[in-house]
N, C-alpha and C positions, 0 to 999 in steps of 0.2 A: 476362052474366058469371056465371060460376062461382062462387056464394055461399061454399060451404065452401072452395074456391083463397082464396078474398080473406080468409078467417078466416085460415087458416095466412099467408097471405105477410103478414095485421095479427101475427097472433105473433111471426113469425121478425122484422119490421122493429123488434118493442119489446124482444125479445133481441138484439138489432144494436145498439139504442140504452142498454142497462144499459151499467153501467160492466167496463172491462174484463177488470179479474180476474174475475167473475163467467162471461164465455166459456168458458171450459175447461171447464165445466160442464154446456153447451149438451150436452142426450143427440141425439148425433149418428146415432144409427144407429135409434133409434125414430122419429125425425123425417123421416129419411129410407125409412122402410120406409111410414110415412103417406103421405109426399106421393109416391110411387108409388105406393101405390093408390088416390090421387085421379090423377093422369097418369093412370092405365092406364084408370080410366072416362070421365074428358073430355076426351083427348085422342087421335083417331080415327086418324091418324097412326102415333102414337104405338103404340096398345095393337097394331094389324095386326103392326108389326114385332115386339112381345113376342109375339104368338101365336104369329106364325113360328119361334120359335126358341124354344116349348115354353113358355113363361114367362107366368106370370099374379099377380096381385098375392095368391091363395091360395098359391101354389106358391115365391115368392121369400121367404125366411125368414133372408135378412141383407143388408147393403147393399151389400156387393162382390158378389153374383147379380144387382144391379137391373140389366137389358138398358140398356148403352150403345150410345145411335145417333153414327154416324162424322159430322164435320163437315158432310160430302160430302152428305148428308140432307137439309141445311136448303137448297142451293139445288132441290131437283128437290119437295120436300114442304112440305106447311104443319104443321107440327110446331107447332103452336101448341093450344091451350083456348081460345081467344078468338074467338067471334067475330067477322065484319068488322065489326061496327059496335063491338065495343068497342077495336078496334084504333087508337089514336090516335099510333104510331110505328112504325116498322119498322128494325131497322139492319141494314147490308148492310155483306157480307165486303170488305175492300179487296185483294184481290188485284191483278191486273193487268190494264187494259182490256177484252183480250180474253174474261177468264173471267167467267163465269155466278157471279153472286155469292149467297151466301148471305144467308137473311132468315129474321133474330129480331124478330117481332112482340112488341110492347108494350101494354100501356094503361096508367091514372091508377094504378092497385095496381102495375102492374109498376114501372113508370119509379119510382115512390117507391122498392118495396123496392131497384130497384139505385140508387138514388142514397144510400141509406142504406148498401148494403156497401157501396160504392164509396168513401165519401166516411171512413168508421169507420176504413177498413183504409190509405187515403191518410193520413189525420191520422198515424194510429199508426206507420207505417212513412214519413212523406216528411216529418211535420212535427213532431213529438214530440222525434222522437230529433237535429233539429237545434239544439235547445234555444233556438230563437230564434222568434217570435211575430211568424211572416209577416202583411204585409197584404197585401190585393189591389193596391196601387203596386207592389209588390213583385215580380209576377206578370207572364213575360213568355212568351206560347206561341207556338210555330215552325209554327203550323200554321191553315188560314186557320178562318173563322171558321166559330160554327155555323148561321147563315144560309144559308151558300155549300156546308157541306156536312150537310146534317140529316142523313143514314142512317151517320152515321158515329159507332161508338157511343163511341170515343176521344175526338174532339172533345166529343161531350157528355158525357162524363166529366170533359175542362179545364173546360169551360161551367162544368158543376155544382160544380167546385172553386171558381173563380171567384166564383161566385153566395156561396160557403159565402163564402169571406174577404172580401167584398164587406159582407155583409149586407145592415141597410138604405137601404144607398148602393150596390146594386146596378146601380142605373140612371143613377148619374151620374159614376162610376167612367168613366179616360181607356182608350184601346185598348189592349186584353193579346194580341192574336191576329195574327201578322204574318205568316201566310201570307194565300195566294190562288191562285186556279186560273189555268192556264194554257192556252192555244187549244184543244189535245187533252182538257183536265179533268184531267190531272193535278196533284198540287198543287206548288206553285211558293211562292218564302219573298222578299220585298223588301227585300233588302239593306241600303238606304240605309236602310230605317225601322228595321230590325232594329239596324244597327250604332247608329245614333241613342237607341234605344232601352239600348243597351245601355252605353252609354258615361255617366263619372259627371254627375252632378247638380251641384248647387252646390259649389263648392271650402271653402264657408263652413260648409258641415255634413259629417261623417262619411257616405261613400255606406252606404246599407243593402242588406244581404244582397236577393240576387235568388233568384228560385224560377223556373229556366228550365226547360222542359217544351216535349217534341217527339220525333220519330219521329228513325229512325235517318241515315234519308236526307236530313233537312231538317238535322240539324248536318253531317253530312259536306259540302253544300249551303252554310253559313255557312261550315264551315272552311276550305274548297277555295278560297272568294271571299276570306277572309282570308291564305290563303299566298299568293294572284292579288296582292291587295294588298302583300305582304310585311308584315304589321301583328298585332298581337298586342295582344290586348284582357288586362287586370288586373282581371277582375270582383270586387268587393267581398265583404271576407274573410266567410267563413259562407254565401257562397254557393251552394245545392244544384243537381245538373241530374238532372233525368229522361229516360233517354231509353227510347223503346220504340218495338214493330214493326219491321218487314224493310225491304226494299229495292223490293221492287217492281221491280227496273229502273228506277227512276228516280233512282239516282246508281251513281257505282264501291262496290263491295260491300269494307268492311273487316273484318276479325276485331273482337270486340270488344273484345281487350284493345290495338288498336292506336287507335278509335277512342278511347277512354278516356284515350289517350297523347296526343292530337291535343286531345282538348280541355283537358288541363291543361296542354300546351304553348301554343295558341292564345288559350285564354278564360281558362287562370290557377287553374281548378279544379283542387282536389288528389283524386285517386281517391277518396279516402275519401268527399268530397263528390257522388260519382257515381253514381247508386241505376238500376236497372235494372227496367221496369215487362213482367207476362207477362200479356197477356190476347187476349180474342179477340170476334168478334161474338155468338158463342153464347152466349154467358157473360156473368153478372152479378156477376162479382166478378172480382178481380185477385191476382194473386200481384208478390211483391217481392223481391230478392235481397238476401240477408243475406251481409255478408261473411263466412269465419270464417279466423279465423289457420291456416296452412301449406295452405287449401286453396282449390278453387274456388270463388265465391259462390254460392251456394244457395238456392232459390226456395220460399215460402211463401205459400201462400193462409191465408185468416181460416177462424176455427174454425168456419165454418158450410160448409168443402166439405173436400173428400178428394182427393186425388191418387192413385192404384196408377202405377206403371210395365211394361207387359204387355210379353211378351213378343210376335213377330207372327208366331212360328212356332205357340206353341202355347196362345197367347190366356190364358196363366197369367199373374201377379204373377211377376217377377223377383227375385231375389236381392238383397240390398243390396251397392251399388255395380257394378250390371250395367246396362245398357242395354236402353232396347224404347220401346215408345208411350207420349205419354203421354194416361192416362184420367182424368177431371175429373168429380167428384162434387159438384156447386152446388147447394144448398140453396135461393139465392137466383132460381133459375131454376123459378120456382114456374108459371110460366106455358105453359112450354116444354118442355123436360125436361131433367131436372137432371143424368142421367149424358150425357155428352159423349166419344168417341172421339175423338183429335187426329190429326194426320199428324204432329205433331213428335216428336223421338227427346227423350230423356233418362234421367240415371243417377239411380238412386234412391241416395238419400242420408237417411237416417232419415226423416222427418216430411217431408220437403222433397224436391227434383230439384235436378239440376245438367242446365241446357239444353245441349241438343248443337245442336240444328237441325232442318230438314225432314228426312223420311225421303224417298231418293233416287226414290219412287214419288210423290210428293207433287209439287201443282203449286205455283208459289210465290203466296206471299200475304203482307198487309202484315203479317200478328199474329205472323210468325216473329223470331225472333232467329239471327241469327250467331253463332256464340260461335267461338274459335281452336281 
């Protein structure tokens, strides 16, 4: 392993961990000009495509010039600094059967630093601002376990929630993961245990808020089986839902201001309890949607990455409030490489985007969102 990668990702993980007003702080653009010119030397991959296109860690002289590589990369390239023997994870894109998936190689330094953003930017945005001090009982996720699917870097991001509210009763904590694969390996949600799960506790105590977490298609999944049933669950007040990623093709595809409609008609959540998660296999950190009053919810990653929204005619920064790619500046992708090219479209909205969808050239994949 890369002595001076594993310095910076020990830094960036002990600025992850300061407290948070101190972030804003985080010199983003120095940091980022560093860890490209560590990429551009150990990362073989990597530096060919900045040569290609003129670019060298003397020659780039601010962080919107560092060469972003397109999704499409990570399945045909080993875009990685690592080693095969320091590799002790891989996660792979969830598209759809059929397609050649992408892979973000991991090790002991990587998997820390993203369980450190992961886990900083989930407190601060899914459990802070409910003002309620979830426990791991609390915790109910729609998607099978991480045994059943290791290369899936979602599921190991609920794991690592999990683990976080668990503490050290990690290991004797009852089951939070109620999916499972199905003949073909697509994932599949078991109803009975789901609703079991779901339904209150003793009549003799107050039920306590729930923290449900899952992919787009696995509630559509739960809700379709509950209109089957004609039944409508009253989940307990304060309770939040996560939901994130595409369709896949493995349910009917809704807008998401209707699926939003469907779960606080069926499951009893009010919108506001409704939080929207954007991330992807490449990527070590997550954005989150923020509501704001008269407008659409708008998506924010942690101070330690960058968003641009390009345009794809003429590979500029868009205007505010204009559409084009979107491009993902990840700090915490210290092992890989930090600028990221998406297929998804969005509007830029100051600091943040407003998701649109795949761009109509894109193939689908599960880290997409719908939006209406």
């Amino acid at each position: 392993m890369k002595s001076e990668l594993s310095l910076f990702a020990g830094r960036l993980r002990n600025w992850i961990a300061t407290s948070h007003s101190a972030l804003p702080s985080l010199p983003f653009s120095k940091l980022a000009l560093e860890l490209f010119a560590l990429q551009f030397q150990n990362n073989a991959a990597y530096r060919k495509i900045c040569e290609a296109r003129g670019c060298t860690s003397a020659t780039v002289a601010q962080w919107t010039q560092i060469p972003a590589v397109p999704t499409a990369a990570f399945k045909s390239l080993e875009l990685t600094s690592l080693t095969p023997a320091d590799r002790t994870a891989v996660f792979h894109s969830s598209g759809t059967t059929e397609q050649i998936p992408s892979r973000h190689f991991h090790s002991a330094d990587s998997l820390a630093l993203y369980e450190a953003s992961l886990w900083s930017w989930f407190e601060q945005n899914v459990l802070q601002v409910s003002g309620f001090r979830f426990q791991v009982s609390d915790l109910r996720v729609l998607t099978p376990s991480p045994n059943r699917v290791p290369h899936s870097s979602l599921v190991h991001m609920f794991e690592a929630v999990r683990l976080k509210l668990a503490g050290a009763d990690s290991s004797a904590c009852s089951p939070v993961f109620f999916g499972g694969l199905a003949a073909d390996g697509s994932w599949a949600l078991n109803f009975e245990a789901t609703l079991a799960a779901l339904s209150p506790g003793s009549a003799h105590h107050e039920p306590r808020p729930l923290l449900l977490l899952g992919t787009a298609f696995s509630f559509v999944h739960l809700l379709d089986d509950l209109v089957a049933r004609d039944q409508r669950l009253e989940l307990p007040a304060g309770t939040r839902v996560l939901e994130t990623g595409g369709y896949k093709n493995r349910s009917r595809i809704l807008p998401k201001i209707e699926l939003h409609a469907l779960i606080t008609e069926r499951l009893g959540v009010p919108r506001a309890n409704i939080l929207c998660e954007y991330g992807m296999s490449e990527l070590s950190s997550q954005a989150y949607d923020v509501v704001i009053p008269n407008s659409e919810p708008q998506f924010h990653f942690p101070p330690w990455a960058r968003v641009q929204i390009i345009s794809p005619e003429t590979g500029r920064e868009v205007a505010e409030g204009e559409t084009g790619l979107i491009r993902i500046f990840d700090l915490a992708n210290v092992f890989s490489v930090a600028a990221i090219q998406t297929e998804d479209l969005g509007v830029r909205r100051g600091e943040g985007f407003e998701l649109i969808g795949r761009a109509q050239f894109a193939e689908a994949r599960g880290c997409s969102l719908l939006a209406a």
